[in-house]
Structure formats: structure tokens, C-alpha cells
ChimeraX commands (.cxc) that place a marker at each C-alpha (Angstrom):
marker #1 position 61.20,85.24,104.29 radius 0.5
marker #1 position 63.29,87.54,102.31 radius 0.5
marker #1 position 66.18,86.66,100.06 radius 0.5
marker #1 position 69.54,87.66,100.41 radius 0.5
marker #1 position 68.90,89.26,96.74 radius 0.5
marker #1 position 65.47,90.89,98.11 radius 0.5
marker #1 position 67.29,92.51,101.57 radius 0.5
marker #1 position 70.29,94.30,99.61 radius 0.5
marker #1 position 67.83,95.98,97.64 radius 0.5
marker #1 position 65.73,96.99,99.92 radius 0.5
marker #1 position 68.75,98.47,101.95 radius 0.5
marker #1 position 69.20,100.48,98.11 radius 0.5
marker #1 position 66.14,101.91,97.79 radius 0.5
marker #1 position 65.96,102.47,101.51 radius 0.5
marker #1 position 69.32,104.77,101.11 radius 0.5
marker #1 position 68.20,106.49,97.72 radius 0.5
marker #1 position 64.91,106.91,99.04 radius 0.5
marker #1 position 63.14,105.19,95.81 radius 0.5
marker #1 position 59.82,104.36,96.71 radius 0.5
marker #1 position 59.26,106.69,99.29 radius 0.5
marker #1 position 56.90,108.73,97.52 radius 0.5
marker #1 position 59.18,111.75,96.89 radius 0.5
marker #1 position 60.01,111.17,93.26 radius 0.5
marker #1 position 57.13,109.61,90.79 radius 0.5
marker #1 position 59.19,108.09,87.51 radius 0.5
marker #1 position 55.61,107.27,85.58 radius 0.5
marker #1 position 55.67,108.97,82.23 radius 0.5
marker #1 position 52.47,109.08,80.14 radius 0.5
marker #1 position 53.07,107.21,76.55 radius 0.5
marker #1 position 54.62,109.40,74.03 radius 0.5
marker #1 position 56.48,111.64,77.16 radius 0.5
marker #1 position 59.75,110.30,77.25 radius 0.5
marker #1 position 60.81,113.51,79.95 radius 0.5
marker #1 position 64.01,115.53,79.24 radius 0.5
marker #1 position 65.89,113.14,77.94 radius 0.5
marker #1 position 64.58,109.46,76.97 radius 0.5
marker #1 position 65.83,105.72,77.26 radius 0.5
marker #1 position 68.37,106.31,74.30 radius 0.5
marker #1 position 70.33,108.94,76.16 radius 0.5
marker #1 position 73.68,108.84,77.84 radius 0.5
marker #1 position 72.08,110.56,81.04 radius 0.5
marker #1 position 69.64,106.90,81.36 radius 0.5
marker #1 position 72.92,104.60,81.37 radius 0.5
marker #1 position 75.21,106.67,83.60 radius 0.5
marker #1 position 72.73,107.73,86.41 radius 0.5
marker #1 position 71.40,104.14,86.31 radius 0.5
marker #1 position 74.67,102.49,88.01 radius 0.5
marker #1 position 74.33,102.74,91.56 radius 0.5
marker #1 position 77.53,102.08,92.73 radius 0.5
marker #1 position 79.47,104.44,90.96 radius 0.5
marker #1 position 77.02,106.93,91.51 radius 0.5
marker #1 position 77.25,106.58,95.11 radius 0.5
marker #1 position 80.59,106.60,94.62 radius 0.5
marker #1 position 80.59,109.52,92.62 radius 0.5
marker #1 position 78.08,111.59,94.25 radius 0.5
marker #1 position 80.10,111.24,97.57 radius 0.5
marker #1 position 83.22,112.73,95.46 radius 0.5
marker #1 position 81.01,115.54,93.82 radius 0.5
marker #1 position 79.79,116.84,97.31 radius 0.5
marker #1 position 84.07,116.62,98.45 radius 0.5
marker #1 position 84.71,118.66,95.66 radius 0.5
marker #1 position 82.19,121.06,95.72 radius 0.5
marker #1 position 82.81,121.81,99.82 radius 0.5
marker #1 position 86.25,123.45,98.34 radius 0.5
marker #1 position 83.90,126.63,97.14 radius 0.5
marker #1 position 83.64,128.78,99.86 radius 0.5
marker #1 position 80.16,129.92,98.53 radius 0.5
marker #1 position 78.91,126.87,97.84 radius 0.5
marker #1 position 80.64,126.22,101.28 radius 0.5
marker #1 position 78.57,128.54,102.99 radius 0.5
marker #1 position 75.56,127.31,102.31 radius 0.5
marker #1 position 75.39,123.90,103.53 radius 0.5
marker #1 position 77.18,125.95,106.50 radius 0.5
marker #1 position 74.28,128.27,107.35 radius 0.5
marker #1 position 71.54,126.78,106.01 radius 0.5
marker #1 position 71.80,122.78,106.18 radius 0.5
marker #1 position 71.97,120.46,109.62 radius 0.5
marker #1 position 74.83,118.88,107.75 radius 0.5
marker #1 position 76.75,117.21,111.15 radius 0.5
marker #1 position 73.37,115.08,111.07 radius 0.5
marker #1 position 72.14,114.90,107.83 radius 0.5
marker #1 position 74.80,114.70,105.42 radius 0.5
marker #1 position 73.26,111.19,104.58 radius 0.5
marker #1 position 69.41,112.95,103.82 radius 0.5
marker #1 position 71.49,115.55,101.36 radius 0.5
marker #1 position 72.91,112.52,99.45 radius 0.5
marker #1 position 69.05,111.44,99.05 radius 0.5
marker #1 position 68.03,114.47,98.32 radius 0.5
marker #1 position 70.69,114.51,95.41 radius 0.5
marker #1 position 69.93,110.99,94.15 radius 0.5
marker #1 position 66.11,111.97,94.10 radius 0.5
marker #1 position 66.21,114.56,92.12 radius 0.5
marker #1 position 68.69,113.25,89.96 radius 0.5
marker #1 position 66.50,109.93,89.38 radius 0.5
marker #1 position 63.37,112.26,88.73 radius 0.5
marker #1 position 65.09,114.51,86.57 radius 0.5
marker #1 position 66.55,111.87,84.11 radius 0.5
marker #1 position 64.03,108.77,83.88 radius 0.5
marker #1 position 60.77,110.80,84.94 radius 0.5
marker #1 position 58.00,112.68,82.82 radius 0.5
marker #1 position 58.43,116.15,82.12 radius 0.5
marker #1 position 55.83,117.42,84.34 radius 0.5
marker #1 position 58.16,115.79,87.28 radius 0.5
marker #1 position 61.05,117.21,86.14 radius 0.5
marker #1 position 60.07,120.16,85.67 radius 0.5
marker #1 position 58.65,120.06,89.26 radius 0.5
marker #1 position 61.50,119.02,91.19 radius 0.5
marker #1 position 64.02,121.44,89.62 radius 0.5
marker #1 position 61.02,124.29,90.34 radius 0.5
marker #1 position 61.41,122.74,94.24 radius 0.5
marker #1 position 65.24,123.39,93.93 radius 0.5
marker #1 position 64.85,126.80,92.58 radius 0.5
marker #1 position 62.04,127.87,95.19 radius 0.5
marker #1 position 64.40,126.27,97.95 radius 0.5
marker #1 position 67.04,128.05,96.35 radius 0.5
marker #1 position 65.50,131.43,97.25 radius 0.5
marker #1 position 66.07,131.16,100.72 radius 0.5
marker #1 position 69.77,130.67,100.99 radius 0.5
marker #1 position 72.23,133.31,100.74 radius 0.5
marker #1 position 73.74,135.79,103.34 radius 0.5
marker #1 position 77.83,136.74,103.79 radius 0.5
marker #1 position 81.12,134.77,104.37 radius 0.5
marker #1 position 82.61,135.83,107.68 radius 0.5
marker #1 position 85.06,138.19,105.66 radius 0.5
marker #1 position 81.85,140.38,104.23 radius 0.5
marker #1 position 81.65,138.23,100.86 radius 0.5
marker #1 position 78.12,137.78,99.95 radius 0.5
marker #1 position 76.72,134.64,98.84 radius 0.5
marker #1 position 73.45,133.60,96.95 radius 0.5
marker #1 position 72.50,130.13,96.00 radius 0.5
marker #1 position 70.56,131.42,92.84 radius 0.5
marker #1 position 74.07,132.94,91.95 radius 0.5
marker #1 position 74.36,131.55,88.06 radius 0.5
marker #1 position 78.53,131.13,88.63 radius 0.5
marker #1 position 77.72,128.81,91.79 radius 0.5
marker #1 position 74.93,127.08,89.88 radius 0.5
marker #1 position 77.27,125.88,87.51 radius 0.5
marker #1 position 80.31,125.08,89.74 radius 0.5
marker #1 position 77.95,122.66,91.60 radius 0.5
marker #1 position 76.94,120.87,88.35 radius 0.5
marker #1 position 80.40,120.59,87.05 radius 0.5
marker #1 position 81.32,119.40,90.07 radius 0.5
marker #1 position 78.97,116.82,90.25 radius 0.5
marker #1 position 78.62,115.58,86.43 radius 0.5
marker #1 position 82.41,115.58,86.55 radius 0.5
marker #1 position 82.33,113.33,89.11 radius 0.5
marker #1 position 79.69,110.98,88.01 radius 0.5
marker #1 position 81.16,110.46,84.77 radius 0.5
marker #1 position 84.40,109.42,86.59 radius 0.5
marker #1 position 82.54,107.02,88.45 radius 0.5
marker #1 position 80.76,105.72,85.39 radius 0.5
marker #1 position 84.21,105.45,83.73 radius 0.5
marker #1 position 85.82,103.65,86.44 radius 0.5
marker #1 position 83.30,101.22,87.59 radius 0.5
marker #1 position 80.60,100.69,84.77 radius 0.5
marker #1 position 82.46,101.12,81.50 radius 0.5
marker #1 position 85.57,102.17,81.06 radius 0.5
marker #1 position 85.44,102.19,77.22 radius 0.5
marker #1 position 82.88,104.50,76.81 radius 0.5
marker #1 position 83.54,106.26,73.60 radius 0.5
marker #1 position 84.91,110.25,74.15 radius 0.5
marker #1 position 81.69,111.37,71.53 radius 0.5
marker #1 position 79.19,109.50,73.81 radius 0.5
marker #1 position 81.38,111.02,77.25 radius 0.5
marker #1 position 80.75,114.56,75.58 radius 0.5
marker #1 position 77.02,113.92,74.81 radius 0.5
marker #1 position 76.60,113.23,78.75 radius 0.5
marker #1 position 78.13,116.76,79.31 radius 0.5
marker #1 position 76.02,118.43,76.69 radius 0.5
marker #1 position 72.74,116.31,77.88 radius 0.5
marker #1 position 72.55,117.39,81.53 radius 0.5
marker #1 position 73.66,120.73,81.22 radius 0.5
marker #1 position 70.01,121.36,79.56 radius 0.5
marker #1 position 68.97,120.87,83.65 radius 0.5
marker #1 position 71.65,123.33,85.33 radius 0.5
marker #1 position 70.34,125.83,82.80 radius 0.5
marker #1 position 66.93,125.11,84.07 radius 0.5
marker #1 position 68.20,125.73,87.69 radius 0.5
marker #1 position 69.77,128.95,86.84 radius 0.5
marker #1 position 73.51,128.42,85.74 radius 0.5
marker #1 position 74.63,130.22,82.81 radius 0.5
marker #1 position 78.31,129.14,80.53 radius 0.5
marker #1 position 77.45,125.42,81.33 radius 0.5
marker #1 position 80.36,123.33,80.03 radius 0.5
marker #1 position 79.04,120.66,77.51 radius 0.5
marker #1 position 82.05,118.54,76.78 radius 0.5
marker #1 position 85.14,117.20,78.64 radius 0.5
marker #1 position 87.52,119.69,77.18 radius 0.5
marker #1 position 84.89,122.60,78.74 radius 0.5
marker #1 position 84.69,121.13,82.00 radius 0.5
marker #1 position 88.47,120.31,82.29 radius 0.5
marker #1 position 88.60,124.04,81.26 radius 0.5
marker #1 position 86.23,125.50,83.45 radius 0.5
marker #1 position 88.00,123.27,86.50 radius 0.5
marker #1 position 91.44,124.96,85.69 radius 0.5
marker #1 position 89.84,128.38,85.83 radius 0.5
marker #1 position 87.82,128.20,88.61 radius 0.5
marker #1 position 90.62,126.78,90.96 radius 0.5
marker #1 position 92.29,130.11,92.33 radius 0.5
marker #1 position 88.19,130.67,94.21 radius 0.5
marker #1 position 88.93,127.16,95.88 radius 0.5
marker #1 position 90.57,127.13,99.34 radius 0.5
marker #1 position 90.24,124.26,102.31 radius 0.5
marker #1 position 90.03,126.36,105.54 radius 0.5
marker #1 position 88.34,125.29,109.01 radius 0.5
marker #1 position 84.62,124.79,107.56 radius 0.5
marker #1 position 86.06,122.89,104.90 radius 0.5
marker #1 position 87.32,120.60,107.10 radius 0.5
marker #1 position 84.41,120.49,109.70 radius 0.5
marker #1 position 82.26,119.48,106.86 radius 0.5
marker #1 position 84.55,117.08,105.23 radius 0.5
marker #1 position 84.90,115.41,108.36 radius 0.5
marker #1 position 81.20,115.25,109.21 radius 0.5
marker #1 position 81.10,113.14,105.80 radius 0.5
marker #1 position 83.72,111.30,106.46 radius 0.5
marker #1 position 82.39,110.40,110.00 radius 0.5
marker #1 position 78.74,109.94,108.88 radius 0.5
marker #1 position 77.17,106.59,110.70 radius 0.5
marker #1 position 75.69,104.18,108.48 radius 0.5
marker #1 position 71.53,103.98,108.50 radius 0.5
marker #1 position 72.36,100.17,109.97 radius 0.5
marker #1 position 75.09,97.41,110.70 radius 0.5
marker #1 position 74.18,95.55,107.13 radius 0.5
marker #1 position 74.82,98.66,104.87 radius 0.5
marker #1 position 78.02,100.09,107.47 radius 0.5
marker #1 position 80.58,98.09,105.06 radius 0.5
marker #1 position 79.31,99.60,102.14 radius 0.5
marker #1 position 79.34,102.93,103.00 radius 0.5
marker #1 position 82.92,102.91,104.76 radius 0.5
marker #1 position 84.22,101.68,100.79 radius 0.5
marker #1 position 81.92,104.20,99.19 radius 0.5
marker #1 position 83.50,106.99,100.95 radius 0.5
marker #1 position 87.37,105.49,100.21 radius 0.5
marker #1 position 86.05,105.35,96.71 radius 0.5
marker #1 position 85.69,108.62,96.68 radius 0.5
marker #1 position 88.42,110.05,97.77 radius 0.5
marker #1 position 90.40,107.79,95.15 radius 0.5
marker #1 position 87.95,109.20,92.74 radius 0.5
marker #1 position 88.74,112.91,93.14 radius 0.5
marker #1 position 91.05,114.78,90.74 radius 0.5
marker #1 position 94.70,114.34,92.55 radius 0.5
marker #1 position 94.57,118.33,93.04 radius 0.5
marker #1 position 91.56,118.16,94.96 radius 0.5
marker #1 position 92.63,115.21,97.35 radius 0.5
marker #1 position 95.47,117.21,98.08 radius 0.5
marker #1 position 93.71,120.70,99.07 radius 0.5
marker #1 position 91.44,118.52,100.74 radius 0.5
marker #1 position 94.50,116.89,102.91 radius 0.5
marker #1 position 93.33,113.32,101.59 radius 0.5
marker #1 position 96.29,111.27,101.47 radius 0.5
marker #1 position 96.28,107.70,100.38 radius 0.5
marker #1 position 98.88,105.33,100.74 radius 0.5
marker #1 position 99.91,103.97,97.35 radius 0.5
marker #1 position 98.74,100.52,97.82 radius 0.5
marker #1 position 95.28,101.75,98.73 radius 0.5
marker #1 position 94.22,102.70,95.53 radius 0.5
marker #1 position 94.23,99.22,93.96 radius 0.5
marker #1 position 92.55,97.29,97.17 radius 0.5
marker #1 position 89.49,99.98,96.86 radius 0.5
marker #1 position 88.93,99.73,93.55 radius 0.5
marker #1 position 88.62,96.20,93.70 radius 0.5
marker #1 position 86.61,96.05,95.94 radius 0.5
marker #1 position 84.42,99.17,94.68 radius 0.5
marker #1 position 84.13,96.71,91.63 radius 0.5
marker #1 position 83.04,93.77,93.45 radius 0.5
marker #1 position 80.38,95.43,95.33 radius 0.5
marker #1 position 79.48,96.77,91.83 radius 0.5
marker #1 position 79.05,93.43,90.46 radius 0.5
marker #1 position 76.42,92.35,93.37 radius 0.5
marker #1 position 74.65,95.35,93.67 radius 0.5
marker #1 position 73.89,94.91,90.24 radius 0.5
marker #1 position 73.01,91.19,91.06 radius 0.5
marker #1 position 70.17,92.37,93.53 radius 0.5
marker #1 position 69.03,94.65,91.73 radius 0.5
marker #1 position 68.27,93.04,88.88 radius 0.5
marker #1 position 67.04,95.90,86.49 radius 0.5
marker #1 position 64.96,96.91,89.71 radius 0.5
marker #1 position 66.61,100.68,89.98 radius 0.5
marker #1 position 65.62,103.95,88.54 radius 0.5
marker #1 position 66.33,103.07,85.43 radius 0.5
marker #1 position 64.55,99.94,85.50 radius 0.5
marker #1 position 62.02,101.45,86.82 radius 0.5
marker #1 position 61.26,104.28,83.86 radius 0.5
marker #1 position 61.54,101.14,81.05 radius 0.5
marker #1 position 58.69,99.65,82.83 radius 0.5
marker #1 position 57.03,102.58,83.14 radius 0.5
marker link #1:1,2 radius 0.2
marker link #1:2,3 radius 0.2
marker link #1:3,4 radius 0.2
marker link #1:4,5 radius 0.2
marker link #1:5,6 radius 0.2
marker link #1:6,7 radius 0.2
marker link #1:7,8 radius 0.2
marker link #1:8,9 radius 0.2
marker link #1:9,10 radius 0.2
marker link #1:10,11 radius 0.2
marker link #1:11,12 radius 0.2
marker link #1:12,13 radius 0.2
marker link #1:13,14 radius 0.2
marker link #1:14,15 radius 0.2
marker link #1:15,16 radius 0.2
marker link #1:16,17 radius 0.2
marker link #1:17,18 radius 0.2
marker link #1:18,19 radius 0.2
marker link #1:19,20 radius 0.2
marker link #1:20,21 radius 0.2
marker link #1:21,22 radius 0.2
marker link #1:22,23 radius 0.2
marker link #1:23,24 radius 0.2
marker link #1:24,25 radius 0.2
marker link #1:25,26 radius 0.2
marker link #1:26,27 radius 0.2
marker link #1:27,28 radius 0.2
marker link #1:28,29 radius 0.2
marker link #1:29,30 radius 0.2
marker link #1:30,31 radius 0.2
marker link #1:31,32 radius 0.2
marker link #1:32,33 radius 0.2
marker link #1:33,34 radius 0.2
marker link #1:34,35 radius 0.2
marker link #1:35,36 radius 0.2
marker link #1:36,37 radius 0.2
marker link #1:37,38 radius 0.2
marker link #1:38,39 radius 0.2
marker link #1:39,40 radius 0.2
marker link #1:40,41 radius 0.2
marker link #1:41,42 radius 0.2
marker link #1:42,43 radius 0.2
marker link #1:43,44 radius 0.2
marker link #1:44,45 radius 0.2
marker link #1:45,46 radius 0.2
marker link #1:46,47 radius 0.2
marker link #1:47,48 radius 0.2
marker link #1:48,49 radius 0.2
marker link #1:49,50 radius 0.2
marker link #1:50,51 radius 0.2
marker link #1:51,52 radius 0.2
marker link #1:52,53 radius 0.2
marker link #1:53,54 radius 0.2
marker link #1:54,55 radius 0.2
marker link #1:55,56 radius 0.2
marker link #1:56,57 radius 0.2
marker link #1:57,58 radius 0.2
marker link #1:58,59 radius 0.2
marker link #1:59,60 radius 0.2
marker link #1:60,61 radius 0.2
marker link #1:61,62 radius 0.2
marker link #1:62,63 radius 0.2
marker link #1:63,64 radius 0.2
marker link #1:64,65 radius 0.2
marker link #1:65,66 radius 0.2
marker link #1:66,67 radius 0.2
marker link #1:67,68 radius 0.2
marker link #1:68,69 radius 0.2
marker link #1:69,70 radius 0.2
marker link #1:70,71 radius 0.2
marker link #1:71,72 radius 0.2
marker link #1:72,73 radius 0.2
marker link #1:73,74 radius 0.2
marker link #1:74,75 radius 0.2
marker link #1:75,76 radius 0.2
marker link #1:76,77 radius 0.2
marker link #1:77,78 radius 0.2
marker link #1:78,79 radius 0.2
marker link #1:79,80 radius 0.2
marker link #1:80,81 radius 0.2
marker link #1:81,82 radius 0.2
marker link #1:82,83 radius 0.2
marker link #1:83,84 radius 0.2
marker link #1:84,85 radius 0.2
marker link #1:85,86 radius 0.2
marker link #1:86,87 radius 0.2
marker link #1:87,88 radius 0.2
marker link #1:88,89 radius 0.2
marker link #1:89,90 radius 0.2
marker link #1:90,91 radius 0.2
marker link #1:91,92 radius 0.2
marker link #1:92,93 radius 0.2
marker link #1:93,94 radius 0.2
marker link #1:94,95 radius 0.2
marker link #1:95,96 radius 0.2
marker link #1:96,97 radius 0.2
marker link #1:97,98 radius 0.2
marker link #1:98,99 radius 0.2
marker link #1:99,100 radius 0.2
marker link #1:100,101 radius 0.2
marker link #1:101,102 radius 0.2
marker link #1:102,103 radius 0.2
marker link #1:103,104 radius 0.2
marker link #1:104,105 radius 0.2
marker link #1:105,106 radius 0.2
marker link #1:106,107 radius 0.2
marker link #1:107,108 radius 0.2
marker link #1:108,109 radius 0.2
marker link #1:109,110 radius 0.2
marker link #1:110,111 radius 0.2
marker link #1:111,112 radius 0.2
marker link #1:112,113 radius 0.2
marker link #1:113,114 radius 0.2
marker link #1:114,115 radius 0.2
marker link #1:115,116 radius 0.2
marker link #1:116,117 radius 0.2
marker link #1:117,118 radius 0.2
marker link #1:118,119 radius 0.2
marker link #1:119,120 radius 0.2
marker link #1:120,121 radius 0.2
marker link #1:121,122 radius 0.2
marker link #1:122,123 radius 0.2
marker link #1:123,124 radius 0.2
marker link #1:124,125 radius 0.2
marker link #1:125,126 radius 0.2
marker link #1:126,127 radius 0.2
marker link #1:127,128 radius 0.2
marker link #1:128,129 radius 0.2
marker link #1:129,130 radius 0.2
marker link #1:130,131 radius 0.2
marker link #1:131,132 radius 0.2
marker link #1:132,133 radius 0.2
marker link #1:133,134 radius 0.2
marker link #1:134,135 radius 0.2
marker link #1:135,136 radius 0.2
marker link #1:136,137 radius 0.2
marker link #1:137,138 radius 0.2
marker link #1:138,139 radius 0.2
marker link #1:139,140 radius 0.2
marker link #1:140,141 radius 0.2
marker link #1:141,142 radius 0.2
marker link #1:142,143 radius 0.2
marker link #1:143,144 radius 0.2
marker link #1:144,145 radius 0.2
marker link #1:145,146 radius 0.2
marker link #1:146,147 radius 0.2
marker link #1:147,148 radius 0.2
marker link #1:148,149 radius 0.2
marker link #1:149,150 radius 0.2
marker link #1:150,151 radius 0.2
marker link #1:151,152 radius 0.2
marker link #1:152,153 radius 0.2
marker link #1:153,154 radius 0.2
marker link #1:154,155 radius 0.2
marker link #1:155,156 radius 0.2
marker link #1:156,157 radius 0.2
marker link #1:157,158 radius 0.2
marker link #1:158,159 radius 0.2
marker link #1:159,160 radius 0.2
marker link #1:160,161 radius 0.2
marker link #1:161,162 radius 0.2
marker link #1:162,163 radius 0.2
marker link #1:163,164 radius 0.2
marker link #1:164,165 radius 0.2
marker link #1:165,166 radius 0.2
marker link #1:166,167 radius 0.2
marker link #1:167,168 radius 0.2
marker link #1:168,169 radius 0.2
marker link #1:169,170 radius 0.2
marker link #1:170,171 radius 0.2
marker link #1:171,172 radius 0.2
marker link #1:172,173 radius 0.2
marker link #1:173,174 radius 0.2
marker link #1:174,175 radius 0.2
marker link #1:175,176 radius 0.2
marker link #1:176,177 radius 0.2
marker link #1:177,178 radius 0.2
marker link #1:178,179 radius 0.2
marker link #1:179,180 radius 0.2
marker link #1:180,181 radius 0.2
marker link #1:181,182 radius 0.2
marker link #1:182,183 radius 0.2
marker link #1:183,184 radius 0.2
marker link #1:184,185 radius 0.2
marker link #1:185,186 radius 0.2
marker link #1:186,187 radius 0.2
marker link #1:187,188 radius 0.2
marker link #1:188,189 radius 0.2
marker link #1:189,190 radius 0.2
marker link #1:190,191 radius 0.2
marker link #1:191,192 radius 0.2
marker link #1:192,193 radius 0.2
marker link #1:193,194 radius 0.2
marker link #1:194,195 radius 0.2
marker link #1:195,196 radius 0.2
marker link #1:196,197 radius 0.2
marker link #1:197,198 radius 0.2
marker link #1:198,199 radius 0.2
marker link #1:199,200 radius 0.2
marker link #1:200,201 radius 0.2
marker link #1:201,202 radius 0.2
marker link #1:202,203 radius 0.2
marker link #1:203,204 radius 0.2
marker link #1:204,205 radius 0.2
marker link #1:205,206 radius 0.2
marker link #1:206,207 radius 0.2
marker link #1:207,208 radius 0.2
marker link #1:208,209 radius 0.2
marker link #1:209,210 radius 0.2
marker link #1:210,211 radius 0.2
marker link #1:211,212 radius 0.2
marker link #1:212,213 radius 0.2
marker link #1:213,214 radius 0.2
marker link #1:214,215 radius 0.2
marker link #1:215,216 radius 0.2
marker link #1:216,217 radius 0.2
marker link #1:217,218 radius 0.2
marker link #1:218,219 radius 0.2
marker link #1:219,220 radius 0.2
marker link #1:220,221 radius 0.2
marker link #1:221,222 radius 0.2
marker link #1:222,223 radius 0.2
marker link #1:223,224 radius 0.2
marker link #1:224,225 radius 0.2
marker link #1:225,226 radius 0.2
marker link #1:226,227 radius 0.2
marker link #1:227,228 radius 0.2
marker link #1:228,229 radius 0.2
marker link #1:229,230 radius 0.2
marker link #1:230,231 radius 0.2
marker link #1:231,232 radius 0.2
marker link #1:232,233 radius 0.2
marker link #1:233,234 radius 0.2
marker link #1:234,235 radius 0.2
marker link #1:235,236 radius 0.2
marker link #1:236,237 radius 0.2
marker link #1:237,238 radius 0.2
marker link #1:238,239 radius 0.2
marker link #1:239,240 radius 0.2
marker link #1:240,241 radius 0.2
marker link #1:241,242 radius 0.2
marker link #1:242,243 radius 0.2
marker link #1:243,244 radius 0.2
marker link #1:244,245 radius 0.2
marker link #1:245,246 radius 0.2
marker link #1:246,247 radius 0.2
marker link #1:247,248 radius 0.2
marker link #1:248,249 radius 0.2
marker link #1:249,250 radius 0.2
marker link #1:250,251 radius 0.2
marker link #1:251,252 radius 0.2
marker link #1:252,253 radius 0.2
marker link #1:253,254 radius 0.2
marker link #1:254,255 radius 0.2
marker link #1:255,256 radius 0.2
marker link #1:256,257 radius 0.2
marker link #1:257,258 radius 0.2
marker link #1:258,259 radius 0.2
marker link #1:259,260 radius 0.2
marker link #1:260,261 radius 0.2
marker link #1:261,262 radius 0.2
marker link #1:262,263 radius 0.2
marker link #1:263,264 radius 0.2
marker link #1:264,265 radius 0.2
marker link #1:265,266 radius 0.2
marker link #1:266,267 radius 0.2
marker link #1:267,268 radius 0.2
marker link #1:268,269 radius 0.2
marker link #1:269,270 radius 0.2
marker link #1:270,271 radius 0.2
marker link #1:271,272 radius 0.2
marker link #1:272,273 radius 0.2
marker link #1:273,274 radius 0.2
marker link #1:274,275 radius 0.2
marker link #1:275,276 radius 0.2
marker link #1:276,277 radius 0.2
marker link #1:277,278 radius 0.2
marker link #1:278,279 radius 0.2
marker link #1:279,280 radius 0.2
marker link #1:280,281 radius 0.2
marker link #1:281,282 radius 0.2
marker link #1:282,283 radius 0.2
marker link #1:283,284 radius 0.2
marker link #1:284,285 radius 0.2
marker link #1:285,286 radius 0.2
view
């Protein structure tokens, strides 16, 4: 019979899709893959819950790109699947940080190859093309941005500004593999590069189709249903106040504090089941 400890991990790795076979984090002795156990990259993509949390924000913020918009719009079943894309996401993110080069190198080949196939026009004429270098790097800023905010908030918030920076500078070394070009490698860049880029944002009807077929995704099961509804409230807390507002999130001031509490106390037992037994975990043993 399985523990308590054992079925909240399985219900992890069922919804990050470790151990299905899609990612393989071995690494042959001496291949420590694109970045190593002494990076920043290994500690903040190895906290679950505020990657969760923060992945969920990332894919909020970048739906306010019409480009990027467009698509998950044409070329994604996202009213069903918005769950699979987070997998997707957490995948290659896990194989990309704690696997061998060989497998990282793979998997961002598999998002450049997928890449290939999605572009076409806006409905005003605009074209869009997902190998575009500018949309390459709004969706990485987008998403580092928001991991690191996650990190920060539920995982350590005293990590030092140099070591915040080196997480910037460390993972931009995959968006250049994808294809993005001007990659911001610090947190004055990407604070930058978020100013600048905000007159291309706007929140029209697909916005909010999408946002709401996130928002109204049903949990995989009954057990992990709780989770999810605070990983999505987490979220929204977690965007930048700008973006919460284009996006017509509006929280009620005593919200804030109740999620984050409890963001933190799911934190603390996710961590309890898991038990070193994430991706992370997983690449030290390996």
C-alpha cells in the first residue's frame, strides 16, 4: 500500500510527466550538460512549486503578445490541452538543465524542428513566425522572469542579486540555441527589455479566450484539483501588477496574503514527498 508521501509524488511526476520516457536526465561521467550541479539554473528549476507557480504566470504573460498569441491560437488544441503544454514546458525545461548534452541538445533541436511549422497572419494581415528571433526572446523573458519570481517568493527570498543575474545570463545560452537574438542576461536587461516591449502587448478577445481556458482548465483528478486551483491564484499574484491589470486580473487586497501562505505551505510538503526525488534529484544520482 502506498504512503501518503509515495501518492503526492506520484501525482508530481504524473503532472510533469517525469518518468514517462520523454526526457532521459542520465549524463555519462565527465558530461555535466549545459550547465552542471553548481549552477543557478539546477537550484531554481529544481523547486516544483514555484515553478508551477511560475510557469503558469510565464504562459499569462506571454498570451499578452499577439504573435506569440497567435500561435497557440492556430496551431495548439489549447481549450483541451493547456495542461499537456505546461508538460511540455516542464520537460524540456528539466532536460535542458539537469540532462547530458546530447539531450539537450536534442530537445531544443525538437523545439526548433516544431518550430518550423508555425507561422501564418494575425486577422489584421500581420504575419507571424515562431522561428521569429524577437518572439523567441519575448517567450524566454517571459518565462525566466517569471520563474525567478517564483523562486524568489517561495524558495529563497534572499537570493543574492549577483547569483539572480547569473540565472539570467545562464539560460539565455538555451534561447540562443532556439533562435532568439539580444537575450537579456541580468535583471536590469530584462526589466529593460519588459518596459520596451510593452507598447506590442494588448489583451483583446483571444487573449481572453485563452486566459480563460487556463483559468478553467480541470484538474487530471479530485486529489491534485486543490493544488492546481492555488497554483493558478499564485499566479496571478505572481505577475508584474501591469500585467494583471491588462490581463483584467483583479485581486482583492486580502487575497494576496491568504495565497501566498498557502502557496508556501504546499511548498513545504511537496518538498516533504519528494524528498530529493525531482529532476534535480534525479541528475545528482545520475
Amino acid at each position: 500500500m502506498e504512503t501518503v508521501r509515495e501518492t503526492i509524488a506520484k501525482q508530481v511526476w504524473a503532472l510533469t510527466g517525469a518518468g514517462d520516457g520523454g526526457i532521459d536526465l542520465s549524463r555519462p561521467p565527465g558530461d555535466d550538460g549545459l550547465y552542471g550541479p553548481k549552477s543557478v539554473c539546477w537550484r531554481v528549476h529544481g523547486d516544483f512549486t514555484s515553478m508551477m507557480i511560475g510557469g503558469s504566470a510565464a504562459l499569462m504573460l506571454q498570451m499578452l503578445h499577439p504573435l506569440a498569441l497567435a500561435g497557440v491560437w492556430d496551431h495548439s488544441n489549447f481549450q483541451r490541452d493547456m495542461l499537456g503544454r505546461l508538460k511540455r514546458t516542464a520537460q524540456f525545461i528539466a532536460g535542458t538543465t539537469y540532462g547530458a548534452t546530447a539531450e539537450a541538445e536534442r530537445l531544443i533541436e525538437r523545439v526548433r524542428t516544431i518550430h518550423d511549422y508555425v507561422h501564418g497572419t494575425l486577422p489584421d494581415g500581420t504575419p507571424y513566425d515562431a522561428n521569429d528571433p524577437a518572439l523567441l526572446t519575448w517567450v524566454h523573458v517571459a518565462e525566466v522572469r517569471m520563474f525567478l519570481s517564483g523562486y524568489l517568493r517561495y524558495r529563497n527570498p534572499a537570493m543574492p542579486a549577483v547569483e539572480q543575474d547569473r540565472y539570467f545570463a545562464e539560460y539565455a545560452e538555451v534561447a540562443r540555441r532556439l533562435g532568439a537574438t539580444d537575450v537579456p542576461t541580468s535583471r536590469r536587461e530584462v526589466e529593460a527589455y519588459l518596459r520596451d516591449v510593452r507598447p506590442q502587448l494588448r489583451f483583446d478577445e483571444r487573449t481572453r479566450t485563452v486566459l480563460q481556458a487556463l483559468l478553467s482548465q480541470p484538474a487530471p483528478n479530485l486529489a491534485v484539483r486543490p493544488f492546481g486551483e492555488l497554483t493558478l491564484r499564485a499566479a496571478i499574484d505572481l505577475l508584474p501588477p501591469w500585467a494583471r491589470t491588462m490581463l483584467e486580473l483583479r485581486e482583492r487586497p486580502a487575497e494576496g496574503p491568504l495565497v501566498r501562505a498557502g502557496a508556501r505551505g504546499v511548498g513545504m510538503m511537496l518538498r516533504w514527498a519528494l524528498n530529493g526525488r525531482n529532476a534535480e534529484g534525479q541528475a545528482r544520482r545520475g
